[in-house]
C-alpha positions, 0 to 999 in steps of 0.5 A, spaced: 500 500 500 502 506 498 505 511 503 500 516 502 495 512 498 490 516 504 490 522 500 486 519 494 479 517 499 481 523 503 485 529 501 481 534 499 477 532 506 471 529 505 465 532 505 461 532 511 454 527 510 448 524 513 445 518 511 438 517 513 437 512 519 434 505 517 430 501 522 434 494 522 430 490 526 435 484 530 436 482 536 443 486 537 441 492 540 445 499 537 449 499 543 452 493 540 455 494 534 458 488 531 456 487 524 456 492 518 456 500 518 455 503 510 457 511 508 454 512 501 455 519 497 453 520 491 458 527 488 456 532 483 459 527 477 455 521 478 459 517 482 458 513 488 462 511 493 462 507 500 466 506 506 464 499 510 466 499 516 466 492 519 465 492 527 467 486 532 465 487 539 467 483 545 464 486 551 467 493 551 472 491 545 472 493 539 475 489 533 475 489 525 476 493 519 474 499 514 473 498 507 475 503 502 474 502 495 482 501 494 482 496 499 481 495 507 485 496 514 485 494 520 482 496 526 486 495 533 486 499 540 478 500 539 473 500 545 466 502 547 461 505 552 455 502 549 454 510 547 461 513 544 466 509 541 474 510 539 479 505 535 485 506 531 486 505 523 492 502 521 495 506 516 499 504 510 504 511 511 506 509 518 502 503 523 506 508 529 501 513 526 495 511 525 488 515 523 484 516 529 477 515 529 471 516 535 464 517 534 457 516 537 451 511 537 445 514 535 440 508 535 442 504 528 447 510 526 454 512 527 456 519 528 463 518 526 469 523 526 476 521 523 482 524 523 488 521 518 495 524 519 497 530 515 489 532 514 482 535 517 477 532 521 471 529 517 465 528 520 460 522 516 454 518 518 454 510 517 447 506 518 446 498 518 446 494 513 444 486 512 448 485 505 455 484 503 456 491 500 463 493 500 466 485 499 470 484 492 468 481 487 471 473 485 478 472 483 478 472 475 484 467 473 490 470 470 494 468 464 499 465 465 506 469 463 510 471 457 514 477 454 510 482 452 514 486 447 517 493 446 512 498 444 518 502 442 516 507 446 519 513 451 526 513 448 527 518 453 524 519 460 516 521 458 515 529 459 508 532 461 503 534 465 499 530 470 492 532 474 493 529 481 497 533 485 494 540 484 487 538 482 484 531 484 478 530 484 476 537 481 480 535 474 475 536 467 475 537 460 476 545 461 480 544 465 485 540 461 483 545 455 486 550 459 492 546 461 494 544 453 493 552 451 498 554 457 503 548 455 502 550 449 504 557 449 508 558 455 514 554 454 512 547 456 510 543 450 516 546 445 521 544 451 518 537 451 513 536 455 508 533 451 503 529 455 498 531 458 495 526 463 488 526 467 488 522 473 483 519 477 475 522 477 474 522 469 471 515 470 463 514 468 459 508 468 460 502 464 452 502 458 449 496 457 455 492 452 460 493 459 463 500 454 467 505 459 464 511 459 467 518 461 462 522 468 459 529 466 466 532 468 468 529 460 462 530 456 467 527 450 473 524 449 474 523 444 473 530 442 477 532 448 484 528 445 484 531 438 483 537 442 489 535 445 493 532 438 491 540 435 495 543 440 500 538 438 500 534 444 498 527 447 493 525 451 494 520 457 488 518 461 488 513 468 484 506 470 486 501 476 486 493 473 481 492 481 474 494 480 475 500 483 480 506 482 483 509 488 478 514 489 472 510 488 471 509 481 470 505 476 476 500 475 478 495 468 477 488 473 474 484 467 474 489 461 482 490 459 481 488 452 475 492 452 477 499 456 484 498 451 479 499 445 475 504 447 482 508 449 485 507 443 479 510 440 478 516 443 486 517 441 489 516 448 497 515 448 499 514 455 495 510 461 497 510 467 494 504 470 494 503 480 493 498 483 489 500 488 483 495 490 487 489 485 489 488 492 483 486 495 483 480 489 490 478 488 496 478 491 503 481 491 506 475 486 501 476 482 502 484 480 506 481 473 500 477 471 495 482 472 499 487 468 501 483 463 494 483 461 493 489 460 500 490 457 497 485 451 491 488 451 494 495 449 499 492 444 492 489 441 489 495 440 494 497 435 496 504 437 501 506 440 500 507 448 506 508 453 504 504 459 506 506 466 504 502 471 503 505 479 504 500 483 509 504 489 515 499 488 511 493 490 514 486 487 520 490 485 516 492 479 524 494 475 525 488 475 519 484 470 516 490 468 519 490 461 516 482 460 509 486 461 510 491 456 511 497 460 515 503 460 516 505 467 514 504 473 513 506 480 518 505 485 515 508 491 509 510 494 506 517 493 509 523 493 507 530 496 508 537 496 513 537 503 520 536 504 520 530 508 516 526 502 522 529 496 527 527 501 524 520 503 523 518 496 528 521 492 534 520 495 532 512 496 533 510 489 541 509 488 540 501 488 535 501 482 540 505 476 542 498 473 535 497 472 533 505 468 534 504 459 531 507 454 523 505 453 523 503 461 524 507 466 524 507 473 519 512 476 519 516 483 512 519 482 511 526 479 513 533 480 511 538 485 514 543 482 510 550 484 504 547 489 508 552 494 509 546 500 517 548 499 521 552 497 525 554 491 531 551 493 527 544 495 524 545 488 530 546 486 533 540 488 527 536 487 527 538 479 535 536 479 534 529 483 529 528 477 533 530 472 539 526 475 535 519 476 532 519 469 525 519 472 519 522 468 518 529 467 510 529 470 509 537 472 503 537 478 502 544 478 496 549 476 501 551 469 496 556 468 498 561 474 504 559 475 510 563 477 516 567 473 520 562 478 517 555 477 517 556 469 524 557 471 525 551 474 521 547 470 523 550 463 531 550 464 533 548 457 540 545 461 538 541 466 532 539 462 536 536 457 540 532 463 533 529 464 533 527 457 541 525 454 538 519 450 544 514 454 538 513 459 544 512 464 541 513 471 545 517 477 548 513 482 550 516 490 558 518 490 559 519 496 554 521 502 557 524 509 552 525 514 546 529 510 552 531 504 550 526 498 553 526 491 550 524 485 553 523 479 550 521 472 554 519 466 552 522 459 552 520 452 557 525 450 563 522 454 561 529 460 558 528 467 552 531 471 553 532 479 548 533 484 552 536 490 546 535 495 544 538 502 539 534 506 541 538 512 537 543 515 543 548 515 547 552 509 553 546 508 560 546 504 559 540 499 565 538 495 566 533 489 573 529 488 574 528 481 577 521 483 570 520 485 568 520 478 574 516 475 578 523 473 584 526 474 587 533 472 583 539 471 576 540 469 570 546 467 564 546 470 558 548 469 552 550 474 547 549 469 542 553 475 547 560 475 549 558 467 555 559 469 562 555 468 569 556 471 575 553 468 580 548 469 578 546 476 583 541 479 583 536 483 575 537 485 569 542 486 567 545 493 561 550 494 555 552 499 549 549 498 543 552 501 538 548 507 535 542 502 539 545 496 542 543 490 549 546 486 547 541 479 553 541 475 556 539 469 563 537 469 567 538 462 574 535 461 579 540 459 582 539 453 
């Protein structure tokens, strides 16, 4: 389970909600809460979502679980006075901080108050029910294994634009229209940021032939990626292979084959594809097959899609997910827009470089560029990380209102070209002391690129040996962020580093 997988069901918070009382004639009175309790909304674009919550009650104490359309959690220190209740929730950020929930007993209701790490409160109402809501459906069998081939896809890391982390749920068609006339006009598309990617939220109900369709958010598809293809960009859009995606919607559980067709019919060029409520049907050691399935499934449509699966490094997804056709995958859980999470995901992918070539990338979630949770200068180091590992350019920002300062960062032609140098070579730690870490990358031209990074909280001297590189003798290096280069340096390079700042360099030999 991905470490801030929450954010989907609750990041925006909920809305507060009620659900009218039913009158559930049994012998259990509401005092004793053994049994199922069902949360039902129905938001502004059609979509239906529930939470189950599971009771098992041993005189004051109070076991179970939650279930959530991408999957269930435990609860533990839970008890009752027969009035109120109180229990934890076992996240999948951290089981030593779990999500903190109380409530009252009002006859057949709940009156339930959540609190998830990192977020509000949210208050809902949950009543009784008999039937088996919230239970997955039956396990379909999987194919059995083989290699899929390369698409040809993704020579270099795929560069773009993705809904999720600015807009969540409250992504649409204008808005993504706005998004690909500002990439198109402000810099973006011509620097090669290409796709544009509705995440989660787009999805509809299936019509009577089991066909995908769009919610009233995206009347039309279809028109929306010639939309999108006029401005000279590509469309990527997102499904889970569960019933469900992680916020609730419709998921490709049984209709692979058919979900790859409609696609491929509105003229889609990227899925991204989240594991989400799979879990509840299959287990880790079944991650390449599921995905193999929808692998073959693409390649059937006859179109050229990029495949990126989301499965937050579950299985070691480097190490089979060229057999299943795709061009990259998740290495991590999601990222958000806060130090802790840059510094918690980025710096853990040194032992993975082996694994990144062009058309197969590792990938380490996308960018938080200009969503104002860090600084310029963690932004900064963020932008350089990326770049360094060879990891997808996806900016998550509001491109239409961004500042003269995120435009830099996400535009400067020299790191971006770092990003993209077509050997494919990922970037390996050279020296690490205490919060002082170096990365360096080989590139195509024979040159090498250096991250001198500080994960300290205070200004630090970070130096480069070059024997560290395998060099010798005298060096120019340029600061791809300054533009400036200083020649012939011998031995090594030393320079301040700001709080969770980066110095990106490029080192030239002297001739």
């Amino acid at each position: 389970m991905p470490r801030s997988l929450t954010a989907k069901l609750i990041g925006p918070p909920l809305l507060w909600f009620l659900l009218s009382a039913a009158t559930f004639p049994s012998a259990t009175s509401a005092a004793d809460l053994t049994g199922r309790w069902l949360n039902e909304e129905t938001v502004p674009d059609g979509n239906t979502t529930q939470i189950v919550i599971v009771f098992q009650q041993t005189g004051s104490h109070l076991g179970g679980k939650i279930i959530f359309s991408w999957g269930e959690l435990r609860i533990s220190n839970g008890s009752t006075d027969g009035k109120t209740f109180k229990f934890d929730l076992m996240t999948p950020a951290d089981d030593k901080n779990p999500a903190k929930y109380e409530g009252t007993i009002q006859g057949d209701e709940l009156q339930v108050i959540s609190h998830w790490p990192g977020n509000n409160n949210t208050a809902y109402t949950a009543k009784r029910t008999s039937n088996t809501m919230g239970d997955p459906p039956a396990r379909i069998a999987l194919p059995a294994l083989h290699p899929v081939p390369y698409n040809g896809l993704a020579a270099t890391p795929p560069m773009g634009w993705n809904s999720w982390n600015h807009f969540e749920g409250r992504v649409s068609d204008a808005v993504v229209r706005e998004i690909a006339d500002a990439m198109a006009s402000n810099g973006m598309r011509d620097a090669g940021y290409i796709y544009i990617n509705i995440d989660d939220t787009w999805e509809g109900k299936r019509d009577a032939a089991g066909n995908i369709q769009s919610n009233n958010k995206f009347p039309d598809m279809k028109a929306l990626a010639d939309y999108v293809h006029g401005k000279g960009m590509k469309l990527g859009i997102y499904s889970s292979p569960g019933p469900k995606t992680c916020g609730g919607y419709e998921g490709s559980y049984g209709h692979e084959q058919q979900d790859a067709k409609t696609y491929a019919q509105w003229g889609i060029d990227y899925l991204k594809y989240d594991w989400c409520s799979a879990g509840r049907i299959y287990r880790n050691e079944d991650l390449r097959a599921v995905y193999q399935k929808m692998g073959d499934a693409l390649q059937a449509t006859g179109r050229p899609i990029v495949y990126s699966l989301c499965e937050y490094g579950m299985d070691d997804p480097w190490k089979w997910g060229p057999s299943v056709g795709a061009n990259l995958w998740r290495t991590t859980g999601d990222i958000t827009d806060h130090w802790s999470a840059l510094d918690y995901t980025g710096f853990a992918q040194n032992d993975l470089a082996p694994y990144a070539a062009p058309g197969h990338w590792n990938d380490p979630d996308m960018l938080e560029v200009g969503n104002g949770g860090m600084t310029d200068d963690e932004y900064r180091a963020h932008m350089s990380l990326w770049a360094l590992l060879a990891a997808p350019l996806l900016a998550g920002n509001d491109i239409r209102t961004m500042s003269a300062a995120t435009r830099e960062i996400l535009l400067n032609p020299e790191v971006v070209a770092v990003d993209q140098d077509p050997a494919g070579h990922q970037a390996k730690r050279i020296s690490k002391q205490g919060d002082l870490e170096v990365w360096a990358r080989p590139l195509s031209d024979g040159f090498q690129a250096v991250g001198l990074f500080n994960r300290s909280a205070a200004t630090a001297q970070v130096t480069v040996r070059w024997s560290d590189l395998g060099l010798s003798g005298t060096q120019d290096v340029r600061d791809l962020w300054t533009h400036k280069t200083t020649a012939s340096v011998r031995d090594g390079y030393s320079q301040l580093v700001p709080i969770h700042g980066v110095v990106f360099l490029k080192i030239v030999p002297v001739k």
